[in-house]
C-alpha positions as YAML, in Angstrom:
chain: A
units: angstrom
residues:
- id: 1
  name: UNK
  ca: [-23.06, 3.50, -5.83]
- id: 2
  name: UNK
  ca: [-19.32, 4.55, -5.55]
- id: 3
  name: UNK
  ca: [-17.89, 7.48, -5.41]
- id: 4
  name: UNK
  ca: [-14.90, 5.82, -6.95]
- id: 5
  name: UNK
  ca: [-14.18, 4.88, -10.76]
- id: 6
  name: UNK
  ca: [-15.20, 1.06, -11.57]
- id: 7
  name: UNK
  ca: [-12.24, -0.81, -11.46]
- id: 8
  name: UNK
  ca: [-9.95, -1.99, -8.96]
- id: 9
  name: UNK
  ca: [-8.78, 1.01, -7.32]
- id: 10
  name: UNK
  ca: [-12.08, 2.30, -7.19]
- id: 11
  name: UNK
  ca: [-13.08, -1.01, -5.78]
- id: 12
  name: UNK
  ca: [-10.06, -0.80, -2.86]
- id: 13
  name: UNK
  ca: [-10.98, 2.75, -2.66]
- id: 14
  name: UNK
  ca: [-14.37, 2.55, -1.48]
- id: 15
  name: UNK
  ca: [-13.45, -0.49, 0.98]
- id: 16
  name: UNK
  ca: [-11.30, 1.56, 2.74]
- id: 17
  name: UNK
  ca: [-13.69, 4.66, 2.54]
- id: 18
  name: UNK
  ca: [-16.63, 2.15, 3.52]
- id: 19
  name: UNK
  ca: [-14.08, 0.54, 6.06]
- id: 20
  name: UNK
  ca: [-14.31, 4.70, 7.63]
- id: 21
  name: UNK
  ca: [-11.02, 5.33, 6.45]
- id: 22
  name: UNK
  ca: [-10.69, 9.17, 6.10]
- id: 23
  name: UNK
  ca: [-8.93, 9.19, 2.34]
- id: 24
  name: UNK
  ca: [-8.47, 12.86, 2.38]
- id: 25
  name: UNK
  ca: [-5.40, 12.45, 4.75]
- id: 26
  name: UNK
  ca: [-2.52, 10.78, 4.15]
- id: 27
  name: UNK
  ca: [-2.02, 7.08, 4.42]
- id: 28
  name: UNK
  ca: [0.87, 4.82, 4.11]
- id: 29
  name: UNK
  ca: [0.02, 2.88, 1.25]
- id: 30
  name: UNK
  ca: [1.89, -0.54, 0.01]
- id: 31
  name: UNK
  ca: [2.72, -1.21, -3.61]
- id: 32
  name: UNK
  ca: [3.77, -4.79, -4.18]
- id: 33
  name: UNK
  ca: [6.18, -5.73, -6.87]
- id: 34
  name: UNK
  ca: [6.91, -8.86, -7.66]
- id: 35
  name: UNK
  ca: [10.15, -10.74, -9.19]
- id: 36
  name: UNK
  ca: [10.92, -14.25, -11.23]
- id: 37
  name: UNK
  ca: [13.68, -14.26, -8.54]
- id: 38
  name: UNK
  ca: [15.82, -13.10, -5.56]
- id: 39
  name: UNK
  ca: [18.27, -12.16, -8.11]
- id: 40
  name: UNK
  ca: [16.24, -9.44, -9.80]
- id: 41
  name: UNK
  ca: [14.38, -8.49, -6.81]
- id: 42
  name: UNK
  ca: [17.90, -7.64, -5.19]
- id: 43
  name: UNK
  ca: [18.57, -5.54, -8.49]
- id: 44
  name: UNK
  ca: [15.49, -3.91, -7.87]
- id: 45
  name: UNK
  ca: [15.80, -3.20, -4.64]
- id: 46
  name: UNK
  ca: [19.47, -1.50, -4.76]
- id: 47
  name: UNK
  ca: [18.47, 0.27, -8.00]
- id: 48
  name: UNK
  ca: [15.11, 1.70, -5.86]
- id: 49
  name: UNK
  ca: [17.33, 2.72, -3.36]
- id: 50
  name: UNK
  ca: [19.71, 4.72, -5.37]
- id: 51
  name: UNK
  ca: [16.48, 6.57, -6.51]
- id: 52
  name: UNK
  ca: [16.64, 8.22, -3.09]
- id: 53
  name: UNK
  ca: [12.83, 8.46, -3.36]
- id: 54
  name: UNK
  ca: [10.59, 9.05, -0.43]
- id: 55
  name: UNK
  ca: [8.93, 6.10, 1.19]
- id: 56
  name: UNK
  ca: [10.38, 2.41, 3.00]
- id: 57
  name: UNK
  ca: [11.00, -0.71, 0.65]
- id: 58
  name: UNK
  ca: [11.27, -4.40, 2.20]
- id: 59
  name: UNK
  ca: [12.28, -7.41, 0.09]
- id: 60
  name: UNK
  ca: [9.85, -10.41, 1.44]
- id: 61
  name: UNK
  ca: [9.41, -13.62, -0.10]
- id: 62
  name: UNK
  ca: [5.70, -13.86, 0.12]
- id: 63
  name: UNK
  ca: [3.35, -16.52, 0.75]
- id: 64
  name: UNK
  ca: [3.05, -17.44, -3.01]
- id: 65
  name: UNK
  ca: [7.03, -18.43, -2.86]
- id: 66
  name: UNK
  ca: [7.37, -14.71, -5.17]
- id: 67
  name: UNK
  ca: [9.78, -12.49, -4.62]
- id: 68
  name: UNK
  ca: [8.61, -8.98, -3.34]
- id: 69
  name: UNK
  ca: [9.33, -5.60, -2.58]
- id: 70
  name: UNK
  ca: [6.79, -3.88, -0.73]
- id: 71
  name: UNK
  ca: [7.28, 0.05, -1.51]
- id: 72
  name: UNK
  ca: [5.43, 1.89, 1.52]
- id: 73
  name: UNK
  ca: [4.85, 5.34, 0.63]
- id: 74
  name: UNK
  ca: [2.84, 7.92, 2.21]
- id: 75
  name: UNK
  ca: [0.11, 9.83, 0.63]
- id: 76
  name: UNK
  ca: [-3.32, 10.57, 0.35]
- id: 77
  name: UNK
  ca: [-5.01, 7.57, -1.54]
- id: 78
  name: UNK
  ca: [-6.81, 9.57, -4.30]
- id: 79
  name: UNK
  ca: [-7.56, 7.37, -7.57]
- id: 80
  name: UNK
  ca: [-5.39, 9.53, -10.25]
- id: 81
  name: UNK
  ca: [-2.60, 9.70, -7.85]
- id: 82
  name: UNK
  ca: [-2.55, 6.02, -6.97]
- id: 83
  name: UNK
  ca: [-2.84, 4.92, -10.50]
- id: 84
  name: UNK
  ca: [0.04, 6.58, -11.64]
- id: 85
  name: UNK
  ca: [2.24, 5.45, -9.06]
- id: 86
  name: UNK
  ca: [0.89, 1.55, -9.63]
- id: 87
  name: UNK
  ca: [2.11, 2.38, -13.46]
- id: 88
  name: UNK
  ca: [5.39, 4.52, -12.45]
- id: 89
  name: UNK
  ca: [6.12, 1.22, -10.35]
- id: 90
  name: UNK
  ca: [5.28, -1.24, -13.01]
- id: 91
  name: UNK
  ca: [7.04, 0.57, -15.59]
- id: 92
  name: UNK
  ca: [10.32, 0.37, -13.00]
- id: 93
  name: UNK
  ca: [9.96, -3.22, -12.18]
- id: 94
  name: UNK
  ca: [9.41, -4.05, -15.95]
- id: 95
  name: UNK
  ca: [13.63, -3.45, -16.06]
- id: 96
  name: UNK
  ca: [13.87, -6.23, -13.62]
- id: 97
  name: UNK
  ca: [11.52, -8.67, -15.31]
- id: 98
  name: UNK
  ca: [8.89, -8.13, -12.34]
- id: 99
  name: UNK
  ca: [5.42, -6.40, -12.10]
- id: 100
  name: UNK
  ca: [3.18, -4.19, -10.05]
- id: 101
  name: UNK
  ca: [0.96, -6.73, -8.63]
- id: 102
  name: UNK
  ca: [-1.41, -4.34, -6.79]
- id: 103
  name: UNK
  ca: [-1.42, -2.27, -3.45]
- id: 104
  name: UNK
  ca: [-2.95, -1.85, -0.10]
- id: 105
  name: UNK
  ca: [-2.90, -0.14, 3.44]
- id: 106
  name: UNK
  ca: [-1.28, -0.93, 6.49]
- id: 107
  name: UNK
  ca: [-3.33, -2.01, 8.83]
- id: 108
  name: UNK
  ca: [-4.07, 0.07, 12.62]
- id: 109
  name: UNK
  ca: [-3.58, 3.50, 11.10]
- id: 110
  name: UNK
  ca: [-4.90, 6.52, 12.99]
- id: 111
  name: UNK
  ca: [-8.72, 6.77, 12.13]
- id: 112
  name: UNK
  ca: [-8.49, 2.95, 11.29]
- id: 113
  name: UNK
  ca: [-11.25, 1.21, 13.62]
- id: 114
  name: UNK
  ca: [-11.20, -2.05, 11.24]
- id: 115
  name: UNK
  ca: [-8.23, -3.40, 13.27]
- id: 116
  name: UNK
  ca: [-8.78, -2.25, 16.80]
- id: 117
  name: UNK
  ca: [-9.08, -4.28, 19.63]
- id: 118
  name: UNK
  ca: [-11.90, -6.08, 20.55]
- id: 119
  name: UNK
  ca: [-13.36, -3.79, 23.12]
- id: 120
  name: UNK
  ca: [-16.76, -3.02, 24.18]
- id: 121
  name: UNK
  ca: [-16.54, 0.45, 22.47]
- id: 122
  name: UNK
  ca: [-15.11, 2.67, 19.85]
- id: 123
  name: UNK
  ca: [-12.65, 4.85, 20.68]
- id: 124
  name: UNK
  ca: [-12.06, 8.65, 20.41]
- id: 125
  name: UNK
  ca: [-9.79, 11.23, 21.64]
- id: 126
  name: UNK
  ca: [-10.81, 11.14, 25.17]
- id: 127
  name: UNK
  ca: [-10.48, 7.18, 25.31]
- id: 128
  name: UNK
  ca: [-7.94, 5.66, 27.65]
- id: 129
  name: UNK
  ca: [-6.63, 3.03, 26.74]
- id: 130
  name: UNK
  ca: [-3.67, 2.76, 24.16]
- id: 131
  name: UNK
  ca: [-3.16, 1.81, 20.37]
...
């Protein structure tokens, strides 16, 4: 049973809470939009920019040949929150004839044991050996 609405942020939600992800701190979390084209990608991007919001954007042409700008923003990953930045973002790239096409997490946060190396044992605060 989650402890997360039913849909897809729920869903990504409780993987990462499942993954031991502690969502009551705050996570860098990447929103992808995606573009017909460089062209409008580029317009997003520079338009983004002047927003002088918080938060990183990269332009990456992905591995479905789209054009994308991954907006990294930090924040704790709580299902009202994220939702309305997904439709803030979608309603933005809309003026550049892109979409929101979803988010996710950076991978090797703090707390993140997913991605750690493949050692013998899990770390903690008094462990050694460096992330």
């Amino acid at each position: 049973m989650s402890q997360f609405p039913d849909d897809g942020n729920g869903d990504m939600l409780q993987a990462m809470a499942d993954a031991g992800l502690d969502l009551t701190q705050s996570l860098a979390l990447d929103f992808y939009l995606v573009f017909p084209n460089r062209d409008k990608a580029e317009m997003a991007l520079n338009a983004l920019t002047a927003l002088d919001q918080p938060g990183e954007v990269e332009l990456n042409f992905n591995d479905l040949e789209q054009w994308e700008l991954i907006v990294s923003l930090t924040m704790v990953p709580e299902h009202a929150t994220v939702t309305a930045k997904e439709a803030e973002l979608d309603k933005f790239a809309k003026k550049f004839g892109g979409h929101n096409d979803g988010w996710g997490v950076m991978q090797n946060q703090d707390g993140d044991d997913e991605f750690a190396d493949d050692d013998d044992h899990d770390c903690d605060d008094h462990c050694g050996h460096h992330h």
